[in-house]
N, C-alpha and C positions, 0 to 999 in steps of 0.2 A: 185585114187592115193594111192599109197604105201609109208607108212611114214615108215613102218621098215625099221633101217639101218643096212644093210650086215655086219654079224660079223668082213669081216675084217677093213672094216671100224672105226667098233666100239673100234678095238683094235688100228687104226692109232690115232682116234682122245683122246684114253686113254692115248696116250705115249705123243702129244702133251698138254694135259693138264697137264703131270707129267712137263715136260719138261720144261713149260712153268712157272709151279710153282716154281718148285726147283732150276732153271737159270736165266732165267729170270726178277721174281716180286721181288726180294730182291733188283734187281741194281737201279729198278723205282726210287725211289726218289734222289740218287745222279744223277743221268744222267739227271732229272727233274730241278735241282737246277742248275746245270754247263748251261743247256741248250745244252751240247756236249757229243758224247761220243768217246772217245780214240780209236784211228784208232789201235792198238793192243788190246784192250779189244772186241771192235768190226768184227775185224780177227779172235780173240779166239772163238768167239759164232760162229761166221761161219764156223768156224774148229767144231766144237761140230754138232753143226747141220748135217753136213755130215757125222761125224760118227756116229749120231743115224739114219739116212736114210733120213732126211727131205728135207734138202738143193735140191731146185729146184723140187720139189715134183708133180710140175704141167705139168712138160715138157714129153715128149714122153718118152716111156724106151730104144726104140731104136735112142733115144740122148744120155740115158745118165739118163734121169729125173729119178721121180717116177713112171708116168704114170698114177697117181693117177687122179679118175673120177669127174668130175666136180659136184659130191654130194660131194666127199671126202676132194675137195681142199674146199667146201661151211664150211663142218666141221672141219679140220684142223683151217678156219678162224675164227670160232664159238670159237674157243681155244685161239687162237692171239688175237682176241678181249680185252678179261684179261689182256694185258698189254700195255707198249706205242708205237707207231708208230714206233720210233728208235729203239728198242728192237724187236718188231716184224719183221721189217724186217730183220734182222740178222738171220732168220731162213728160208730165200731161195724159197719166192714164186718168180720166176725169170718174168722178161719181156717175154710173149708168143712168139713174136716176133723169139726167138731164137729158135723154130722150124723149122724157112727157112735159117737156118746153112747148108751150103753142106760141106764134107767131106774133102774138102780141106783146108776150116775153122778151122776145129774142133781141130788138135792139137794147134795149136797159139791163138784162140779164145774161142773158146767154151768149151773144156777140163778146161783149168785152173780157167774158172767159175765155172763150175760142184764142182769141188773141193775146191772153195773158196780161190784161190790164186791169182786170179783177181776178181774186182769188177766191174758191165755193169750197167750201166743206162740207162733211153731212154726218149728220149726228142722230141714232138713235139711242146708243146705250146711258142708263141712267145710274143712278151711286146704288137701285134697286131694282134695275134692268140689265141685263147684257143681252145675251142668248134667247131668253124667256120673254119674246114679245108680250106676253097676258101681263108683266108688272109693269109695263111702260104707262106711267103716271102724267109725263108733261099733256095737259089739255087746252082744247083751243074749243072757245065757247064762240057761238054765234051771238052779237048784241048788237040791236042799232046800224044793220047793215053791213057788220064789220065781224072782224075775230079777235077775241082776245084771250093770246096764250100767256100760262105760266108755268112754270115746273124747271127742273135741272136736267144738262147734260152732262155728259163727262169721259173722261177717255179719247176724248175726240179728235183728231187730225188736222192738224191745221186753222184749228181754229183760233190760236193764239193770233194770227194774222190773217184771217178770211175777208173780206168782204163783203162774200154770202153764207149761210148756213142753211141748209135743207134739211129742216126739220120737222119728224115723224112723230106729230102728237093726237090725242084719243079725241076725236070730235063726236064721237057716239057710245057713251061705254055701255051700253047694254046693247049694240050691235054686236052679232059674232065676231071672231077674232079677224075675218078677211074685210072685214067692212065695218073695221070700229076706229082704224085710224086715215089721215090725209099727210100727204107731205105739204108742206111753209115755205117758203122763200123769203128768211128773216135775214134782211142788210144790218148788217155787226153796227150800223149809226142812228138806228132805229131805240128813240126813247122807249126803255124796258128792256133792253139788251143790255148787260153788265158781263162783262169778260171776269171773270174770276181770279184764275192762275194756272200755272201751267207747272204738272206733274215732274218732281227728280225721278228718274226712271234708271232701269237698269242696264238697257241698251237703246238703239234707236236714236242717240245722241243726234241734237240739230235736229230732231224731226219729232216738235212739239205735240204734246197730248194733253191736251187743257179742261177745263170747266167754265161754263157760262151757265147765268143765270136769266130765265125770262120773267118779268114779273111788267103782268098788266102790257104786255106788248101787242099794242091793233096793228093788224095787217087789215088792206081792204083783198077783196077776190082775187085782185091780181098775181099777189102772192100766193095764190096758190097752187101748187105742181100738181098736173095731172087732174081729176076728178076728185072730188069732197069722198072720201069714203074711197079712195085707192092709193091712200097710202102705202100697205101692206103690201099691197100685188106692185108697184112702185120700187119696192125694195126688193122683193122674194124676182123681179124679173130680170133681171142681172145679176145676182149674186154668183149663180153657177160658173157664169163667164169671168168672177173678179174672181173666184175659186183656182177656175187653172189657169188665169195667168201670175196667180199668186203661187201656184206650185211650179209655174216657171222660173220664177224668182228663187225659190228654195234650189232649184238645180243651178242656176249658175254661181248660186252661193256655193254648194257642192263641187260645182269644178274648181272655183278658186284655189278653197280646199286642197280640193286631191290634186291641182297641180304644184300647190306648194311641199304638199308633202312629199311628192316624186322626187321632187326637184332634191330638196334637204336631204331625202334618206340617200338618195346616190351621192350625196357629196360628204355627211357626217359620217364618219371612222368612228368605228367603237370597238373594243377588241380587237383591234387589227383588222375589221373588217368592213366595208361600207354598212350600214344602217337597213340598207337594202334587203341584206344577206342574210336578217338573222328570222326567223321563220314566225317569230309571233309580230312583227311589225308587217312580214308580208300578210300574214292572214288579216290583219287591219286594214290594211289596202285593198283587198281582197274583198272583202266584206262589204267594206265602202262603196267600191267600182260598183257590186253587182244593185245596191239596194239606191244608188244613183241611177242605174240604167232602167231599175224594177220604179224608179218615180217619172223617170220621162216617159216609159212606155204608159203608164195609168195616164199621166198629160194628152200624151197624143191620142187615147181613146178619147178622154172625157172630151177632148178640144171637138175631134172629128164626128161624134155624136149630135154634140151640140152645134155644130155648125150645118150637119143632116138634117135639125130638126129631132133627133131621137129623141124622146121622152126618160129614154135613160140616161140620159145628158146628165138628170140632175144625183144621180146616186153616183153617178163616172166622175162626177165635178166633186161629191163629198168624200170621194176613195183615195181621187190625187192629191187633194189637199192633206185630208187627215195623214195619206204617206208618207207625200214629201213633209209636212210641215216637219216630222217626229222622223225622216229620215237623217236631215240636215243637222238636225241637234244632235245623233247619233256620229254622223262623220265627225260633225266638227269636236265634237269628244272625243274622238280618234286621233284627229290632228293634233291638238293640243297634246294628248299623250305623247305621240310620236318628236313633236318639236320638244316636248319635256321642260327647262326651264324657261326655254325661249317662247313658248307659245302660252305661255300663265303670265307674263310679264307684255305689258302693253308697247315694247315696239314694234315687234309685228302688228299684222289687223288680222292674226288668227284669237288673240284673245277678245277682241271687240267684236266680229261672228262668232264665236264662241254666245258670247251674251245678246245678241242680236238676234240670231237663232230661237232662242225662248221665248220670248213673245206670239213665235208662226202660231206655235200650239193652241191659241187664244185668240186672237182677230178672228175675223171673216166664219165663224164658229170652232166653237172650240173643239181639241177631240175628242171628247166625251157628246157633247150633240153630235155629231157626224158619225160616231159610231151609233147612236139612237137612229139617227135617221136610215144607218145603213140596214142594221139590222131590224128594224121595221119593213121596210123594205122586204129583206129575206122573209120574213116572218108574217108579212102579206096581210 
């Protein structure tokens, strides 16, 4: 395996670390405190993003995207990491989803995302769905030329302010499960769209996770992503690639980490002695360093897999996740110990990673699927 990163890479993920520095980490702690961030402040970063080249960096070039390699988007994440949830996403890793855009799409839909003049969200889990595509209930019936869906979403990203919504509901339910749902292209203005509310949560601050309800909402054909009945293959065909660039994220959340900790324990005296010195804090460092380097090497496989073509891509992509996601909660548990009252008390932003961290375990599969998937897998 080749761990060198292609110079140009090297220079993508230099601009997002500048990027991310100098825009970005200064706004962390009011948008941390409001718990919101200003649908104009949040436009503005999306406007920025697009004109340094980022905005949707994942999507094809001939969408639109960047086209950037699924090493590129793992490291771009490596850089997001450094900041919060609601901040990072304002730099345009878009729903994959919007590769099954046809061209008739594209100026009304797809264009004014590119751009950052509308915002898409995508929603499949339900108040009796997450993981378990078979209970995913919202339906969209064919009548009179048209569709009409209804059912709940929830958990969802962005939806308190979308736009658009890319919605995964059952247009066949006695089809198998690969050809029982479609994805929707529901505009958030569309009579039978009701915005709900939006979740107190325990971390993730500023980076809203809402409920909407559809009832009785007609799309005609055009709203709909992809083929009638590929839904499923729609979602299952990206996810692997939002996998490790989401266990990229977990690692530079990890470096923050471990370089705060460095930093304190050579400065904090305890005993008489730096912090450094005393041997059960090094073995926490110690532990940290190795199970941070043991998640970027699982990245770099899954990344360079799937960017091969490997078929193993997809169990390399549920390894790094499931790692890192339950490495990162592990360090920053360390952290916290080592800073002791300073890092349980909210002016650092080790106690807000701290609680930010808990969530990984959950999105994008939990690790309980991901070990089902892995060990099926084994078990053939």
């Amino acid at each position: 395996m080749n761990f060198d990163i292609p110079h140009e890479l090297q220079m993508i993920q230099h601009t997002v670390e500048s990027y991310v520095k100098k825009e970005l980490r200064p706004l962390e702690k009011q948008i941390e405190e409001d718990d919101h961030i200003a649908k104009e402040l949040d436009l503005a970063l999306r406007k920025k993003a697009v004109a340094v080249g980022l905005y949707g960096h994942n999507l094809p070039e001939n969408l639109g995207g960047g086209g950037v390699s699924t090493l590129g988007q793992a490291l771009i994440g490596e850089e997001l990491g450094r900041t919060t949830m609601a901040l990072a996403s304002t730099v345009g890793y878009l729903p994959g989803s919007l590769r099954f855009t046809n061209e008739s799409q594209r100026p009304w839909f797809l264009d004014p995302i590119l751009q950052a003049e509308k915002i898409v969200a995508y929603a499949v889990t339900e108040p009796d769905a997450g993981s378990d595509f078979g209970r995913v209930t919202t339906s969209a019936k064919r009548e009179n030329g048209r569709w009409r869906l209804n059912g709940t979403k929830q958990y969802i990203s962005n939806a308190e302010s979308a736009d658009f919504i890319l919605v995964v509901a059952v247009t066949d339910p006695t089809a198998p499960l690969r050809s029982r749902f479609t994805m929707f292209i529901v505009d958030t203005t569309s009579p039978g769209y009701s915005y709900v509310r939006t979740f107190k949560k325990m971390g993730w601050r500023g980076h809203p996770l809402g409920v909407f309800v559809l009832e009785d909402c007609w799309l005609d054909d055009h709203h709909v992503l992809g083929e009638v009945g590929g839904g499923f293959a729609a979602v299952m065909s990206t996810i692997n690639a939002t996998r490790v660039h989401l266990s990229g994220r977990y690692i530079g959340m990890a470096n923050v980490l471990m370089e705060m900790a460095l930093d304190y324990a050579a400065q904090r005296v305890t005993s008489g002695v730096p912090l450094s010195q005393h041997q059960s804090l090094q073995f926490m460092l110690a532990d940290s360093d190795v199970e941070k380097n043991a998640a970027r090497l699982l990245m770099f496989m899954a990344a360079q897999e799937a960017d091969a073509g490997n078929p193993h891509a997809r169990i390399s992509a549920a390894q790094c996740k499931l790692y890192g996601s339950e490495m990162v909660g592990r360090v920053a548990d360390r952290v916290v110990q080592i800073f002791g009252g300073a890092g349980f008390v909210s002016d650092l932003p080790i106690e807000r990673m701290y609680r930010d961290a808990r969530a990984f375990r959950i999105g994008e599969g939990t690790s309980e699927i991901l070990r089902i998937q892995i060990a099926r897998n084994l078990l053939g």
